[in-house]
Short mmCIF file of the C-alpha atoms (twelve columns), coordinates in Angstrom:
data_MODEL
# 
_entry.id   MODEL 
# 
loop_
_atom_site.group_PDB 
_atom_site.id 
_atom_site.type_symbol 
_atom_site.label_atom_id 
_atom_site.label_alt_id 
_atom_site.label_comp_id 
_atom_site.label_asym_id 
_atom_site.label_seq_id 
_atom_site.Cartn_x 
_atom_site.Cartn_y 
_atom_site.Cartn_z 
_atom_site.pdbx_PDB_model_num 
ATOM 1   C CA . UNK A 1   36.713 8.776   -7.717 1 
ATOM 2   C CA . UNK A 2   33.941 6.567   -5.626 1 
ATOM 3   C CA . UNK A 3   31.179 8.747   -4.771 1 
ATOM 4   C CA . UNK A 4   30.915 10.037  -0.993 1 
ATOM 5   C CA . UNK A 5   29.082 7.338   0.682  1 
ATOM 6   C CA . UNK A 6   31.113 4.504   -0.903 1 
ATOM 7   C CA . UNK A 7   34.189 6.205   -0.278 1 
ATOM 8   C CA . UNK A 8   33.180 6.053   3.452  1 
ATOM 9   C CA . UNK A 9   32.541 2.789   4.192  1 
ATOM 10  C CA . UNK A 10  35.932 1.968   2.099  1 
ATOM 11  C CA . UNK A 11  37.668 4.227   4.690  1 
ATOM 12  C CA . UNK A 12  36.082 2.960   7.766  1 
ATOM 13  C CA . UNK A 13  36.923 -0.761  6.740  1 
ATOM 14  C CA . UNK A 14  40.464 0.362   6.300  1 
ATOM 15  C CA . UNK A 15  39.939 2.236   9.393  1 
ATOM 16  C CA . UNK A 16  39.058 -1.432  11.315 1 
ATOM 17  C CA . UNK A 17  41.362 -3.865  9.377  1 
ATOM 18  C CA . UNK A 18  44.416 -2.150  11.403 1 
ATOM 19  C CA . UNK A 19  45.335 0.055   14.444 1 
ATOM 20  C CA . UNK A 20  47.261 3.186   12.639 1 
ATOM 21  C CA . UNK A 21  46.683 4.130   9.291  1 
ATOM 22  C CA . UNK A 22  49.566 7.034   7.815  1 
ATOM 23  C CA . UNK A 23  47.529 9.339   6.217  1 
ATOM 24  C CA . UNK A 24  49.351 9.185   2.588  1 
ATOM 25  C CA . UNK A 25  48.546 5.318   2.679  1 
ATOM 26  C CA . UNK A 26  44.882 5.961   3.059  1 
ATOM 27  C CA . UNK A 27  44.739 8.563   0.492  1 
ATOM 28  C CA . UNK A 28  46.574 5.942   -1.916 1 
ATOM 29  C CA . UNK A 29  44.379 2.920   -0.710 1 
ATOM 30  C CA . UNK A 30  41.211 4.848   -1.537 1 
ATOM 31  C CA . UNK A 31  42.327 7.111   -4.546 1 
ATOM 32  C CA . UNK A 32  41.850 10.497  -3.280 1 
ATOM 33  C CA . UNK A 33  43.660 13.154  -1.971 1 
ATOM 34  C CA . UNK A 34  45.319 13.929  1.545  1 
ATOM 35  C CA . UNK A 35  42.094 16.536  1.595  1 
ATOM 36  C CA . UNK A 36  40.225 14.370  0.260  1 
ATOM 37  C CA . UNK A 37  40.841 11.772  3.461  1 
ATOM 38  C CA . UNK A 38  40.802 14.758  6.033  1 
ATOM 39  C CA . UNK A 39  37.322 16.119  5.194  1 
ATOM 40  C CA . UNK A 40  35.910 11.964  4.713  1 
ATOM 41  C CA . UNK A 41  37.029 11.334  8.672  1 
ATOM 42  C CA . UNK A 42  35.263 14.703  9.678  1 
ATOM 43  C CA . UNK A 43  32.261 13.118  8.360  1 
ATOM 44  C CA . UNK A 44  32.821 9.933   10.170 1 
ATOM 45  C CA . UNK A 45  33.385 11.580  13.354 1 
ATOM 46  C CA . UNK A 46  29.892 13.614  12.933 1 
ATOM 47  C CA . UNK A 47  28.562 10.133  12.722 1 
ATOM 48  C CA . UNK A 48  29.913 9.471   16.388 1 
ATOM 49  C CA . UNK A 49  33.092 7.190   15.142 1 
ATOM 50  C CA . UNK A 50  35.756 8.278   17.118 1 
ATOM 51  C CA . UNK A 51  38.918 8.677   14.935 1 
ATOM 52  C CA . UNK A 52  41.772 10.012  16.316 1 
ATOM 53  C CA . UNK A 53  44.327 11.889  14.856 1 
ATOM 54  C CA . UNK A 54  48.487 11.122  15.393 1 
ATOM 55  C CA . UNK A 55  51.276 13.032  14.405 1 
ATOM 56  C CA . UNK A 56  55.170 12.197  13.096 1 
ATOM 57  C CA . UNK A 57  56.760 11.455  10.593 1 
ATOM 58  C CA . UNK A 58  53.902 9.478   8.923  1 
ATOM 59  C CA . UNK A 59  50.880 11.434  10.720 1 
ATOM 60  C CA . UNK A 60  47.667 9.531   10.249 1 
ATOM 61  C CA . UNK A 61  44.245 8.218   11.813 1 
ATOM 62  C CA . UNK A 62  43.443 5.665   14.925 1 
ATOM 63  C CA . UNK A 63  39.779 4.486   14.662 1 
ATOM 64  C CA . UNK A 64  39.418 4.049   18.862 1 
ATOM 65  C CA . UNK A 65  36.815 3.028   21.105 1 
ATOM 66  C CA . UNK A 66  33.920 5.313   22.119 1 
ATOM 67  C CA . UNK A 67  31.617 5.985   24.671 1 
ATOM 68  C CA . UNK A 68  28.435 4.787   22.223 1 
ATOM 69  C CA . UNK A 69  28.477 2.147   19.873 1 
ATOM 70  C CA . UNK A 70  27.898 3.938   16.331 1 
ATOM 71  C CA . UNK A 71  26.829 1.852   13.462 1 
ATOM 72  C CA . UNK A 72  29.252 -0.928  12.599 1 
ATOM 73  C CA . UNK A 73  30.317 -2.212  9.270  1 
ATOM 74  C CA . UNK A 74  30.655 -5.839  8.449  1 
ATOM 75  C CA . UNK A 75  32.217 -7.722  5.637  1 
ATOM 76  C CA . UNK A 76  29.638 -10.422 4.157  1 
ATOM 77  C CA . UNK A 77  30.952 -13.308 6.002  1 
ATOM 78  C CA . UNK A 78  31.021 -11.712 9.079  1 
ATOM 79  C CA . UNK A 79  27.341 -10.520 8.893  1 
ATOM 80  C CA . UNK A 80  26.647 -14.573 8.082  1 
ATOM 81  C CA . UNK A 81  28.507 -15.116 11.165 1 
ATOM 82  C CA . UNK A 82  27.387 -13.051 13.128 1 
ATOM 83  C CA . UNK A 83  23.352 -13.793 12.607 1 
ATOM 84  C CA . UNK A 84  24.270 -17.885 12.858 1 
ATOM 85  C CA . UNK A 85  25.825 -17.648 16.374 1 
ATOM 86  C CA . UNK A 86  22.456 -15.264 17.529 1 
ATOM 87  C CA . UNK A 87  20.432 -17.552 16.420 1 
ATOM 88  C CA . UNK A 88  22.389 -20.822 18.274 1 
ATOM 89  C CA . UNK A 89  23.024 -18.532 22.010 1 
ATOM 90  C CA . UNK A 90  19.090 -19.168 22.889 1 
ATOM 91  C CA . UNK A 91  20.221 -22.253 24.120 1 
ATOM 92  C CA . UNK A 92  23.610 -21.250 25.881 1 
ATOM 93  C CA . UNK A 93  22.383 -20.843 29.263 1 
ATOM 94  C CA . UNK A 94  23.728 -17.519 29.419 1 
ATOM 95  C CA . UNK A 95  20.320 -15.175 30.120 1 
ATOM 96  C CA . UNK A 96  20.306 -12.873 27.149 1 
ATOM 97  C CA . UNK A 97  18.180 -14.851 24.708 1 
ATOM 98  C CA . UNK A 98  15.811 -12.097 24.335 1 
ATOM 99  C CA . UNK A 99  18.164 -9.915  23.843 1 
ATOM 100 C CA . UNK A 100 20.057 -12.210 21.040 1 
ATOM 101 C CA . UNK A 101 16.828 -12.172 19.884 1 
ATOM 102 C CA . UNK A 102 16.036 -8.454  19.309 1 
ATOM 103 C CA . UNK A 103 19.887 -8.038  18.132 1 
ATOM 104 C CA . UNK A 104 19.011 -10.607 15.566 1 
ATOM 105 C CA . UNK A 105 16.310 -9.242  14.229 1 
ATOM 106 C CA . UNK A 106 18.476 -5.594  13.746 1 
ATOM 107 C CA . UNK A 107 20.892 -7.666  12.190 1 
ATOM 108 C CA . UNK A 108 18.771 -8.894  9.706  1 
ATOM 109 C CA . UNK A 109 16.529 -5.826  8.514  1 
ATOM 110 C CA . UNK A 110 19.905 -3.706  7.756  1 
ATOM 111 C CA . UNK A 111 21.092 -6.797  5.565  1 
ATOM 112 C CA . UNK A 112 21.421 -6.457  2.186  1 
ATOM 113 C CA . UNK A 113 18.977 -9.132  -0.060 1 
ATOM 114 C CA . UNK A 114 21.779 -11.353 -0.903 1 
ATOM 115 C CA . UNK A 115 22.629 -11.855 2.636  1 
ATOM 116 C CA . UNK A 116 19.425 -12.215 4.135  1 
ATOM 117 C CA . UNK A 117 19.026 -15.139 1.443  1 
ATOM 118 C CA . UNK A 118 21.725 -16.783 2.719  1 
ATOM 119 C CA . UNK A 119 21.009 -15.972 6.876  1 
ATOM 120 C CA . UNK A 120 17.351 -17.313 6.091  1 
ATOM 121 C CA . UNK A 121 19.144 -20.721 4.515  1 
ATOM 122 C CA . UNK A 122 21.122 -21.542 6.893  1 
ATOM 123 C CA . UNK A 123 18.254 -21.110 9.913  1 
ATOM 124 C CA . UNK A 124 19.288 -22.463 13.036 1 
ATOM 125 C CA . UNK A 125 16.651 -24.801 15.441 1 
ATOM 126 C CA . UNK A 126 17.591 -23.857 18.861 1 
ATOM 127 C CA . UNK A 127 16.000 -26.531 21.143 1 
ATOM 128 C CA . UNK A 128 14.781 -25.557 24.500 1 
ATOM 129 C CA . UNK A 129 16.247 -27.036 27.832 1 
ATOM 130 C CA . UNK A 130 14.169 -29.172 29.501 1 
ATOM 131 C CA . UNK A 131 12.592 -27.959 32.737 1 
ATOM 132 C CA . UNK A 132 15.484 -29.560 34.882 1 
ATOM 133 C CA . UNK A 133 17.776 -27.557 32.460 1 
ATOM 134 C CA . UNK A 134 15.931 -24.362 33.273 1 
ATOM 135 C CA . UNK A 135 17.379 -23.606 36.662 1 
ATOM 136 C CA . UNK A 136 20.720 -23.295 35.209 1 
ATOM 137 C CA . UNK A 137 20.213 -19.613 34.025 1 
ATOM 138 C CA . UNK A 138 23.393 -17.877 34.481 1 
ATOM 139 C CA . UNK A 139 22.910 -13.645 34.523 1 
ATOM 140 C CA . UNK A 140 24.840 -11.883 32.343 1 
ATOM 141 C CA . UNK A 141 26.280 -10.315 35.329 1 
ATOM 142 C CA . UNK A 142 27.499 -13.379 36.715 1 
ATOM 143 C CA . UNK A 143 29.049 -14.236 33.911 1 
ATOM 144 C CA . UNK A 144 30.303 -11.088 33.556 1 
ATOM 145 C CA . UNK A 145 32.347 -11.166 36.819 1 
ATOM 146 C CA . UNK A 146 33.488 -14.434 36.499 1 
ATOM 147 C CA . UNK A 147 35.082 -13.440 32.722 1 
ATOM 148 C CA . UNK A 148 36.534 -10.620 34.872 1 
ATOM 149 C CA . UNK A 149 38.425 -11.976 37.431 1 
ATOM 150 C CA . UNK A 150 39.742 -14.516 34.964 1 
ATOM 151 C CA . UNK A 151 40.720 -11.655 32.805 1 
ATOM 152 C CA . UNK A 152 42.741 -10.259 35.696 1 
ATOM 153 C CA . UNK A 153 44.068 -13.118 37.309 1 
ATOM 154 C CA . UNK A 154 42.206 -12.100 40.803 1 
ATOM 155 C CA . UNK A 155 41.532 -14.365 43.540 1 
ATOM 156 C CA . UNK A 156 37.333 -14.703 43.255 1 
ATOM 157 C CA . UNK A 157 35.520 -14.759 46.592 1 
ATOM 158 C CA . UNK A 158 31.702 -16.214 46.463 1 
ATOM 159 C CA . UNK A 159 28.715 -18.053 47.801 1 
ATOM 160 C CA . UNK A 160 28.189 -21.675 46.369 1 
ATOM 161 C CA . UNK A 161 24.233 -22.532 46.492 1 
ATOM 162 C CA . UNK A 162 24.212 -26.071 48.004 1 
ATOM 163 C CA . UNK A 163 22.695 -28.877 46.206 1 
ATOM 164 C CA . UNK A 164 19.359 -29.639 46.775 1 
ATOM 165 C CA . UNK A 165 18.714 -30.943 50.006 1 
ATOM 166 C CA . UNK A 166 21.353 -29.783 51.877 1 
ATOM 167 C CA . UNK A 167 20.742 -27.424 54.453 1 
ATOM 168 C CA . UNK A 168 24.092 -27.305 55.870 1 
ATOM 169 C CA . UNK A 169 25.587 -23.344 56.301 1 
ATOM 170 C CA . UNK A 170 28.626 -23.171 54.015 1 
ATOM 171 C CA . UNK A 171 31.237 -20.542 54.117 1 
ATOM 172 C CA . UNK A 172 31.834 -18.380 51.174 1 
ATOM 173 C CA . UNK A 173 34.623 -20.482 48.832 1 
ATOM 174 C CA . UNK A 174 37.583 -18.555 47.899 1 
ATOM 175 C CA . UNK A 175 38.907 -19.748 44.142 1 
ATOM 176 C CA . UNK A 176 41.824 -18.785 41.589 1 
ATOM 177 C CA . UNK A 177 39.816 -18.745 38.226 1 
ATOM 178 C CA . UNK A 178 41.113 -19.854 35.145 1 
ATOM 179 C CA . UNK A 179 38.251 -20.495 32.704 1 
ATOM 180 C CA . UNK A 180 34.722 -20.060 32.094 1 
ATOM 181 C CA . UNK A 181 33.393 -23.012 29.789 1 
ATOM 182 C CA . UNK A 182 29.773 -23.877 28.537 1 
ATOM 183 C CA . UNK A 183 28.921 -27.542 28.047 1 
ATOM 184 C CA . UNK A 184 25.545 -29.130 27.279 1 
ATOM 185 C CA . UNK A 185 23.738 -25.791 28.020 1 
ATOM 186 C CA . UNK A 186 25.506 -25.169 31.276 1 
ATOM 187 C CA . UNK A 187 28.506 -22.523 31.956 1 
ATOM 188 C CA . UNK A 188 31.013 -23.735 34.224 1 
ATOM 189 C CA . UNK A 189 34.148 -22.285 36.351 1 
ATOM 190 C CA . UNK A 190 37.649 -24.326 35.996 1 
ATOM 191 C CA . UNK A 191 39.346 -22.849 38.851 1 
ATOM 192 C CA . UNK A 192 41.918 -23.607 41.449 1 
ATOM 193 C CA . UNK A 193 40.738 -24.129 45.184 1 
ATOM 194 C CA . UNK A 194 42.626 -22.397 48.005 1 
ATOM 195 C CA . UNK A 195 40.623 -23.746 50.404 1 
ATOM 196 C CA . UNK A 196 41.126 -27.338 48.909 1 
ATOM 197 C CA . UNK A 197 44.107 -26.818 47.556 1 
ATOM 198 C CA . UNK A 198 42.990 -29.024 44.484 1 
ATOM 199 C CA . UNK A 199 41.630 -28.171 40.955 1 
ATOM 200 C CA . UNK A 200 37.439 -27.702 40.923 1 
ATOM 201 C CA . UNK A 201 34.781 -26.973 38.420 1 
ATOM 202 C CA . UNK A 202 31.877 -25.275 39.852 1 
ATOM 203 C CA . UNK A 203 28.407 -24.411 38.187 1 
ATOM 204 C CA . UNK A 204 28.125 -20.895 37.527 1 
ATOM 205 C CA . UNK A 205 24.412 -20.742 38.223 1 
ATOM 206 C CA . UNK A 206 25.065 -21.761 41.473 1 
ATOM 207 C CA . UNK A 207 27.688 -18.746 42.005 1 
ATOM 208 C CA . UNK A 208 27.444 -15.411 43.813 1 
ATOM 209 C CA . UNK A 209 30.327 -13.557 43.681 1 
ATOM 210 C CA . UNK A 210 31.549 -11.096 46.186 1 
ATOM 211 C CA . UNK A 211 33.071 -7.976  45.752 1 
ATOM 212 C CA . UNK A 212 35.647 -6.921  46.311 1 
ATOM 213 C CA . UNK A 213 37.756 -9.672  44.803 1 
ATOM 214 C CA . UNK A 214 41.096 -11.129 46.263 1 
ATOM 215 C CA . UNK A 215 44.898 -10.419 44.900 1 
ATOM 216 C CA . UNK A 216 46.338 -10.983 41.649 1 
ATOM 217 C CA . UNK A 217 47.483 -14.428 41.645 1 
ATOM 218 C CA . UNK A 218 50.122 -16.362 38.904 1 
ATOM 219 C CA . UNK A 219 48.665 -18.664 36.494 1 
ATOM 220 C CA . UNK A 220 48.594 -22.364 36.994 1 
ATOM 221 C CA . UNK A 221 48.647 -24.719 34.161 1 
ATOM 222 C CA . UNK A 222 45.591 -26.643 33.776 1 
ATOM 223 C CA . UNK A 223 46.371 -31.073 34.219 1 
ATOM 224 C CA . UNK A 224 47.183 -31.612 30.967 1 
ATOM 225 C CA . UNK A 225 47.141 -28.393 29.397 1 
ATOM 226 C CA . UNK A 226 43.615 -28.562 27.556 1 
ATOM 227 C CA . UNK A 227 41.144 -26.909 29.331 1 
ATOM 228 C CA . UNK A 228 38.572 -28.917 27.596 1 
ATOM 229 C CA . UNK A 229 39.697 -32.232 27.578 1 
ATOM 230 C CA . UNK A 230 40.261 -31.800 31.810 1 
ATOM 231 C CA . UNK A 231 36.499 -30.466 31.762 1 
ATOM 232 C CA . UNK A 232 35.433 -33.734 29.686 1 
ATOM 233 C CA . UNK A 233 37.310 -35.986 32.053 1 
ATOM 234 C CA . UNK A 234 35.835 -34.486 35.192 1 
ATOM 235 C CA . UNK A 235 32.407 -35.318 33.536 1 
ATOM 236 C CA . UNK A 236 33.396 -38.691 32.692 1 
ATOM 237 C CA . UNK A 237 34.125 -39.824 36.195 1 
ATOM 238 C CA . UNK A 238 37.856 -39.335 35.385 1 
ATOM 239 C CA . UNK A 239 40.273 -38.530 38.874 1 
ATOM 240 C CA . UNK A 240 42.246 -37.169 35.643 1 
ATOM 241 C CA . UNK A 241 41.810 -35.300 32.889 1 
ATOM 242 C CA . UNK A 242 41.995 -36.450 29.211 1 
ATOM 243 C CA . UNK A 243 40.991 -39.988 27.907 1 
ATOM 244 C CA . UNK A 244 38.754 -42.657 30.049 1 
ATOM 245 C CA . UNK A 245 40.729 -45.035 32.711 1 
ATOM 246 C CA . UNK A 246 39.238 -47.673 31.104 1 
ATOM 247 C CA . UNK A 247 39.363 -48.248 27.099 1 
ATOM 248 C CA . UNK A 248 38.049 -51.542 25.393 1 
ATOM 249 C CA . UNK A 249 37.798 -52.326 21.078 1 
ATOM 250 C CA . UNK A 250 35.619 -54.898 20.210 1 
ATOM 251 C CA . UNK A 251 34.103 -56.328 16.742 1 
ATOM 252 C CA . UNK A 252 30.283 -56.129 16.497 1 
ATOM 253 C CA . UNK A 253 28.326 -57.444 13.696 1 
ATOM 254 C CA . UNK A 254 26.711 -55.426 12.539 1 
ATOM 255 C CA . UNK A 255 26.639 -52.328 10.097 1 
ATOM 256 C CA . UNK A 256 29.050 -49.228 10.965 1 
ATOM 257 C CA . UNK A 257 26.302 -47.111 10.461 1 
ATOM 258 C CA . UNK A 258 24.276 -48.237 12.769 1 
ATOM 259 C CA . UNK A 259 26.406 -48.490 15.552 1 
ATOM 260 C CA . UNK A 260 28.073 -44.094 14.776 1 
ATOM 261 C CA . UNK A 261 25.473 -42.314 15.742 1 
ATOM 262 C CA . UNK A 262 25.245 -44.247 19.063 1 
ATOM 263 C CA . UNK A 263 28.947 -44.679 19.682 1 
ATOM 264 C CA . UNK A 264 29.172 -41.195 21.972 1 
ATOM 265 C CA . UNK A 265 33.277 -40.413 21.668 1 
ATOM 266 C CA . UNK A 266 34.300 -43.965 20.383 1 
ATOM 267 C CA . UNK A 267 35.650 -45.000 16.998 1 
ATOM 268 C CA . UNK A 268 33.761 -46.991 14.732 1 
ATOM 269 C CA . UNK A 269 36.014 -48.716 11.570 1 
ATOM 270 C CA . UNK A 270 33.491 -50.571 8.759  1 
ATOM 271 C CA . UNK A 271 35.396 -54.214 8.503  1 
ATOM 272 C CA . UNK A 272 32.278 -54.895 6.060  1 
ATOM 273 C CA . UNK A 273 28.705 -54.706 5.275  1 
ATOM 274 C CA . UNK A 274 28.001 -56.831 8.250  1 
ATOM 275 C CA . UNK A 275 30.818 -56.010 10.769 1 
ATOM 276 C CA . UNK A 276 32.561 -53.256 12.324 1 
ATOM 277 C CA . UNK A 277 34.995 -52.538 14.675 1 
ATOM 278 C CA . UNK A 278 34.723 -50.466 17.888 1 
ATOM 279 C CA . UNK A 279 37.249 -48.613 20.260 1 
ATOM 280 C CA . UNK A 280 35.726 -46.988 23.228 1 
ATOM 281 C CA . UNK A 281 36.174 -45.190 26.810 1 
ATOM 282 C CA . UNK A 282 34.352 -45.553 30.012 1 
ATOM 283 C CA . UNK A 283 35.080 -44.558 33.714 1 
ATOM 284 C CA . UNK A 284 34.950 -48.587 34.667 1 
ATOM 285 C CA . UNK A 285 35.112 -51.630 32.802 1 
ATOM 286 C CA . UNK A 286 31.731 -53.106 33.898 1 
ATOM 287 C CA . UNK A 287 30.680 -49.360 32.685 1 
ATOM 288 C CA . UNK A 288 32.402 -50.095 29.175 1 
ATOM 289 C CA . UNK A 289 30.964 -53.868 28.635 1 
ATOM 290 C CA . UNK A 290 27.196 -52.058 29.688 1 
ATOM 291 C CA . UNK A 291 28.128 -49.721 27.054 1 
ATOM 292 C CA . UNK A 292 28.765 -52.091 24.233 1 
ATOM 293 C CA . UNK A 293 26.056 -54.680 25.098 1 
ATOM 294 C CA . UNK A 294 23.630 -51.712 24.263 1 
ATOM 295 C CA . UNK A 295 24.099 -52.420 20.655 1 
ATOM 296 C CA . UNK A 296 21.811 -55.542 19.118 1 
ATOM 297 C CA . UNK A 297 24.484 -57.501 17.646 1 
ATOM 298 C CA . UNK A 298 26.932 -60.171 18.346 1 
ATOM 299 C CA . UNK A 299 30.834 -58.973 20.277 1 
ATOM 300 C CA . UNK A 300 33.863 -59.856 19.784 1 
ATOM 301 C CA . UNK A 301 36.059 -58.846 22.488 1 
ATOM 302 C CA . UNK A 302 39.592 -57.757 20.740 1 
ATOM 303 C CA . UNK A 303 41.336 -56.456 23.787 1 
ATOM 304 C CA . UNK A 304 42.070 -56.293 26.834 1 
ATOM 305 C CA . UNK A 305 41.828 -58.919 29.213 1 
ATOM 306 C CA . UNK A 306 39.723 -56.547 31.695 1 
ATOM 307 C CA . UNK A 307 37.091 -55.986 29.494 1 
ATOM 308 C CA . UNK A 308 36.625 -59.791 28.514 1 
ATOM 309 C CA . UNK A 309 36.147 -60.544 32.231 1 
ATOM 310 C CA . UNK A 310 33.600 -57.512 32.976 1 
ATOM 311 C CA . UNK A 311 31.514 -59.048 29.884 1 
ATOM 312 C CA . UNK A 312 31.887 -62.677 32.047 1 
ATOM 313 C CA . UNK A 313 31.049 -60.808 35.597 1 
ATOM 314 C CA . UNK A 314 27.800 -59.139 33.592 1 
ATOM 315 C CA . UNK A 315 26.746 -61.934 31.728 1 
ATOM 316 C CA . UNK A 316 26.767 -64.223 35.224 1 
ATOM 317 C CA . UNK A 317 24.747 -60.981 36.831 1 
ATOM 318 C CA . UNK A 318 22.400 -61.074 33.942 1 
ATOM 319 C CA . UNK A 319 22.321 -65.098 33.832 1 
ATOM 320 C CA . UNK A 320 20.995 -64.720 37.598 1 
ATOM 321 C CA . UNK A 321 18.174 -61.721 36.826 1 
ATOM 322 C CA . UNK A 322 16.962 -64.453 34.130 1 
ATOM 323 C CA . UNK A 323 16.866 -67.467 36.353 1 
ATOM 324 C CA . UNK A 324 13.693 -69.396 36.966 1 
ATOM 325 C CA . UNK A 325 14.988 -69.533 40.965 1 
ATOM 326 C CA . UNK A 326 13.091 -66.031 41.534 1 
ATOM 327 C CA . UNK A 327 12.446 -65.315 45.355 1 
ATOM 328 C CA . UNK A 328 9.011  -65.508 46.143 1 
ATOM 329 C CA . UNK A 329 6.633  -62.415 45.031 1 
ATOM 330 C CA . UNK A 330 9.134  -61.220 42.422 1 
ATOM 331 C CA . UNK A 331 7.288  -60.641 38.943 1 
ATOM 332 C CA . UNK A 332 8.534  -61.991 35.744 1 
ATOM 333 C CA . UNK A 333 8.020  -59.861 32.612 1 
ATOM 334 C CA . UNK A 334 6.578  -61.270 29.444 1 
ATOM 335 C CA . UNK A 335 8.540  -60.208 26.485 1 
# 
């Protein structure tokens, strides 16, 4: 038989894998007796777990939720897990990174050696937003609210901070919300707009909720039916969600790798040491041919014909910024 503390944390991992445990199954699991089980969750109770006991046929145990959090037990992976993702939410945008940051820290003194090893191995850089980037700090309670109402399908009512520089008195928006996302640093609201009658993403830092909320309301499908890739297209410019309006491959000459790390969502295929080809998205096709003349090397347009004649209209725009005809007072840069 496993000696007392052992045989504890076996029984409170069984306890978590699964909802109801019969109390002959646990006594089998763990090699002890009926008794045996019986006095081990009166021991995990005096440690504040709160295991409840069910009868029938097949009477057993119910590890439920308490009113404090008592110690919790992790398997190694999860502990891994667990210290990697506080290390990476400094830079979520969410307002608790001191508090991810004192969690971490408890975390890691209660690890065993052979984790902390591998914690300390994998350590994360979190870079910090720029100042621009500081002014969308979301409170937990925001965020909070909004995960709230889009738990419970209830129409959100709130204040939307105008942009900079407007001045103009807007009435509070009323909103069915359907996700909260994070991209680049910022959270975000995917919600539908009564008032608009139209799909909208609005900055959470830029949200006040008001309470109470509105009626339950039935779930829309987002356009498309990826949350993310609607998000992506609203960033791109896209009236859609999903891929670009405009799409363009090309052959550049030079090497694959140095065109990958610079090639945003596009795909890059090595045709040789000195050529490779390129597929990529824009919002317009003058956008797209900008995009691709970034890249020092010679293009070969493969398709289609609206992407040839955006390179034309920029090369004639560029030919003209180049010519010696300059109006008068305009300054010519030496290379």
């Amino acid at each position: 038989m496993p000696k007392t503390s052992a045989r504890l944390l076996a029984l409170l991992s069984l306890l978590q894998a699964r909802r109801d445990w019969p109390g002959a199954l646990l006594a089998e699991r763990l090699d002890v007796s009926s008794r045996t089980v019986r006095r081990d969750v009166g021991r995990l109770r005096e440690l504040g777990y709160p295991i409840a006991a069910f009868k029938g046929p097949e009477g057993g145990y119910r590890l439920e939720a308490g009113a404090e959090l008592p110690p919790l037990l992790f398997d190694d992976e999860q502990a891994v897990a667990l210290a990697l993702a506080l290390q990476v939410v400094t830079t979520s945008g969410a307002g608790v990174e001191e508090a991810a940051a004192r969690a971490l820290n408890t975390v890691r003194q209660v690890m065993p050696a052979r984790l902390r090893h591998r914690v300390d191995a994998l350590k994360v850089t979190a870079v910090e937003r720029t100042a621009t980037g500081q002014g969308a700090q979301v409170g937990s309670g925001t965020l909070t609210a909004l995960g709230s109402a889009v738990h419970a399908r209830e129409v959100l009512r709130f204040d939307y901070a105008a942009p900079v520089g407007d001045r103009a008195d807007h009435p509070p928006r009323r909103a069915e919300p359907h996700h909260l996302v994070t991209c680049a640093g910022r959270w975000y609201l995917v919600a539908w707009d009564l008032d608009r009658d139209d799909w909208r993403t609005f900055r959470a830092d830029r949200i006040t909720p008001r309470v109470p909320t509105g009626p339950r309301f039935s779930a829309r499908e987002v356009p498309g039916g990826d949350v993310a890739a609607f998000v992506a297209g609203r960033f791109r410019g896209a009236g859609t969600p999903g891929d670009h309006p405009c799409r363009g491959e090309v052959i550049l000459h030079t090497a694959a790798a140095s065109v990958a790390p610079y090639a945003l969502d596009g795909i890059v295929e090595e045709l040789g040491p000195d050529r490779c080809r390129l597929a990529l998205g824009a919002w317009s096709w003058h956008g797209l041919a900008a995009t691709i003349g970034r890249f020092d090397a010679a293009i070969e347009v493969v398709g289609p014909a609206e992407l040839t004649a955006a390179f034309a209209h920029l090369a004639r725009r560029y030919a003209d910024a180049a010519s010696a005809d300059r109006p008068t007072g305009t300054a010519s840069v030496s290379p």
